[in-house]
N, C-alpha and C positions, 0 to 999 in steps of 0.2 A: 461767417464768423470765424477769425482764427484766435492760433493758440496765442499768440501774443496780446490779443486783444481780450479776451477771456481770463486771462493770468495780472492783468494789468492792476485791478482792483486790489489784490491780491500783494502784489509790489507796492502800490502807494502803501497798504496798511501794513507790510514786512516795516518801510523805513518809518514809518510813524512810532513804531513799537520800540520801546528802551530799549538801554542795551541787555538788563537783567533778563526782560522777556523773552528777547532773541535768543539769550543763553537757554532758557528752560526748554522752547522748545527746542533748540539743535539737540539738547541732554535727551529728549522726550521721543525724537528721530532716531537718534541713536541708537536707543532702548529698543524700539520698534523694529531698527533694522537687526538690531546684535539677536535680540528674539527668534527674529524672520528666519535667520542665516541659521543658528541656533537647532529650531526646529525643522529644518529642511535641509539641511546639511550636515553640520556634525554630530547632532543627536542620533540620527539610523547609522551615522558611520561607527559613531562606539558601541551602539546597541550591538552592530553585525562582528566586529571587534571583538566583543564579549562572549558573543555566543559561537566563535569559528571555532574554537577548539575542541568544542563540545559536539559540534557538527561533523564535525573532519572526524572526529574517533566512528561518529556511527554511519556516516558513511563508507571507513575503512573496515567496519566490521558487517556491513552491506555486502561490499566488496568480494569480503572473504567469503561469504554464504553463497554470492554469483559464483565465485569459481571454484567453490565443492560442489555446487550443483551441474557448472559442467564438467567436471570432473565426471561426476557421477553418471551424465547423459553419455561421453562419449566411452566409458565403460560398458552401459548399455548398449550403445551402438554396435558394440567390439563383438557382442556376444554372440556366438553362431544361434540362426534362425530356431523355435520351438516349432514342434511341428504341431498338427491341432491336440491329438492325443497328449501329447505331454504337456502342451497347457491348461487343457482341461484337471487334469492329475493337481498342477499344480495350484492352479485355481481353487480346484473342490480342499486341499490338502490348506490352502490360506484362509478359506470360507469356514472350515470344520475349527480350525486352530484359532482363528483370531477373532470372528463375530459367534462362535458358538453354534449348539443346535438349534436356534430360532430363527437361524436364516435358511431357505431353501434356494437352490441352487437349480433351475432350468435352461436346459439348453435350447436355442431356437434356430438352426444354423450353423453360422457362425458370431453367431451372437449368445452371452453368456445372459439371462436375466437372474439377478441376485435377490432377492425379498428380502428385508432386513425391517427386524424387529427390535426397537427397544436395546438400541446398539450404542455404545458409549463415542462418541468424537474420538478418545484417543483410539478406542481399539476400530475405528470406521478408519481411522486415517495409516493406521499400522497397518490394513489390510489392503487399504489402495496403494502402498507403497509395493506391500508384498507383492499384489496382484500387477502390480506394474516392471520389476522387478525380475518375479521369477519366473511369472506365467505369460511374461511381455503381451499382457492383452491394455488395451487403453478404454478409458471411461468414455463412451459414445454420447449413456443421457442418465442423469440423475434427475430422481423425481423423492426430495427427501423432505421430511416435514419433522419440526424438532417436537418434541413432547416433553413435556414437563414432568418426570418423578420425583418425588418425595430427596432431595439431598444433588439431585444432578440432572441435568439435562441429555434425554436421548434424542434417538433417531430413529424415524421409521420410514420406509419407502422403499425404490426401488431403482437397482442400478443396472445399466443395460452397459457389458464388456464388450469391446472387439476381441475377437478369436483372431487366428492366425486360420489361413483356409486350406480346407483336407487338403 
């Protein structure tokens, strides 16, 4: 069975049909196509239109956050080596100042294990900066479980540092 033979029926009843009728449908194809094209073309093209500028600002301000942070890594990199003693110093010296006396600070090695009690996100995140920073040790394993107080959300757990080796 082909297409001509298939469509045939289809023809006899196109020319049967007035000419008013012919008109409503071609109006009615129209409508269908101006829709089709409509919603698949130039609808997402002005939605993405609309929303570029709004995009491009926060991806420009993406941008800038990437390159203060390398900024900031290849500052770090600059830094001459800590040796383990003076990381340790300035570890215990971030630990005491930024999560308070509820955290305990054990050494295993060269590995720092930090305990932390009921530590607030900002001041958890001031100290990994620190700890990162001044004591160039890096976070190996965090094992932190948030806990709910009365007004804020802590943290409890425990952070295992790299040292730098005697």
């Amino acid at each position: 069975m082909s297409l001509t033979s298939t469509l045939a029926p289809l023809r006899a009843r196109w020319v049967r049909l007035p000419g008013r009728e012919k008109t409503v449908i071609r109006l009615a194809v129209l409508m269908v196509l101006a829709l089709l094209l409509w919603q698949f073309s130039v609808g997402p093209s002005l939605a993405t239109l609309r929303t570029a500028d709004t995009q491009s600002k926060a991806l420009g301000a993406q941008l800038q956050t990437m390159q203060a942070m390398q900024l900031q890594a290849q500052a770090v990199q600059k830094q001459p080596p800590l040796g383990f003693d003076e990381a340790v110093r300035a570890l215990t010296a971030a630990t005491k100042q930024t999560l308070g006396a509820g955290t305990q600070l054990v050494l295993a090695g060269e590995r720092a294990n930090i305990t932390v009690k009921d530590a607030s996100p900002e001041a958890l995140a001031e100290w990994l900066a620190q700890a990162r920073l001044n004591a160039r040790s890096a976070l190996i394993e965090a094992r932190l479980v948030r806990a709910a107080k009365p007004g804020e959300p802590v943290w409890n757990g425990v952070l295992v540092m790299g040292l730098p080796a005697r």
